[in-house]
C-alpha positions as CSV (number, residue, x, y, z in Angstrom):
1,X,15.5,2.1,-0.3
2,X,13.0,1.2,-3.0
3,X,13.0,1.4,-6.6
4,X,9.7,3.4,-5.7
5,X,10.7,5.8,-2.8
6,X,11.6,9.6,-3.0
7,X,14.0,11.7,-0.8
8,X,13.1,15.5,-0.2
9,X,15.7,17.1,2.0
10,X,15.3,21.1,2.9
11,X,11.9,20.6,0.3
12,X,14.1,19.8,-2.6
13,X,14.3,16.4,-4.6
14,X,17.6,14.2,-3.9
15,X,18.1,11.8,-7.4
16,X,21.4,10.9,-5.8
17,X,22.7,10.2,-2.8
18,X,25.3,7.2,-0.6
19,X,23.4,4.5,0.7
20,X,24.7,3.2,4.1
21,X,25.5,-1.1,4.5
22,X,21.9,-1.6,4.8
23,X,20.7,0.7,2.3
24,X,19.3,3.6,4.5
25,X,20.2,7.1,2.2
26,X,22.9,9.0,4.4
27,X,22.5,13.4,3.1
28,X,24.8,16.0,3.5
29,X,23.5,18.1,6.7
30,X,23.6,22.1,6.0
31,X,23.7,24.4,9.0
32,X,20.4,25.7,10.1
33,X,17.1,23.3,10.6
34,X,17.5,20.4,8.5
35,X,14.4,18.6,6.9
36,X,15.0,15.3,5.3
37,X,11.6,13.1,4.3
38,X,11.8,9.9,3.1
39,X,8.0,8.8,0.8
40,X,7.5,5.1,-0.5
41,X,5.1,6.1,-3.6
42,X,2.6,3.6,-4.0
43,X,2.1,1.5,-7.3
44,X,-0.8,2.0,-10.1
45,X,-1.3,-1.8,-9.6
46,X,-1.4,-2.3,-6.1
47,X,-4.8,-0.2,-6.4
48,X,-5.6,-2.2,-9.3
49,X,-5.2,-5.7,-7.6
50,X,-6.4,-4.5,-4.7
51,X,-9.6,-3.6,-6.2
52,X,-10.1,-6.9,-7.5
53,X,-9.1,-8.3,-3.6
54,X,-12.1,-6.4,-2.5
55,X,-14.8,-6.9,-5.4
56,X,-13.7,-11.2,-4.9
57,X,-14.5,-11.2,-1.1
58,X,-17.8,-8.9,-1.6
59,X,-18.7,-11.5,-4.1
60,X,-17.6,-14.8,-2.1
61,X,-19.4,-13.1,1.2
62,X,-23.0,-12.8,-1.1
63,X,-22.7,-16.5,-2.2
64,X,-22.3,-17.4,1.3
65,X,-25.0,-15.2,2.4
66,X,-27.2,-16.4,-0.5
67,X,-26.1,-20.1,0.7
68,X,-27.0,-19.9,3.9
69,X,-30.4,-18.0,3.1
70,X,-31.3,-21.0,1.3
71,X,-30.3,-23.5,3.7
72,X,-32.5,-21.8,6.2
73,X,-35.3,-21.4,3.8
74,X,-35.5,-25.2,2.4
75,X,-35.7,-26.3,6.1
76,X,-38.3,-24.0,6.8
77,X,-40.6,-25.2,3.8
78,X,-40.4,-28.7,4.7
């Protein structure tokens, strides 16, 4: 598990728990239905960064656009 990840079993939070050899969370079972969800909560800067991923390749795609706009224009006017 990850620094980042959260364990809800039967709808209640689980702060500790025994981790297996590999590091899979092993829960005590109750009788009845058993719910056990494992969520990997994203980072504040992954959004961040990936933001900035997607304003640089809009911005490199319109200088290659522009580019090749310009190309095709100088060869027209000569």
């Amino acid at each position: 598990m990850y620094q980042q990840s959260r364990l809800e079993v039967n709808g209640k939070k689980q702060h500790q728990f025994v981790k297996n050899e590999i590091g899979a969370p092993t829960v005590m079972q109750q009788k009845g239905k058993n719910t056990a969800t494992l969520k990997f909560i994203t980072p504040r800067w992954f959004y961040f960064l990936l933001v900035i991923s997607i304003l640089g390749w809009v911005i490199l795609t319109g200088y290659w656009l522009r580019n090749c706009y310009s190309n095709i224009y100088l060869k027209i006017t000569k």
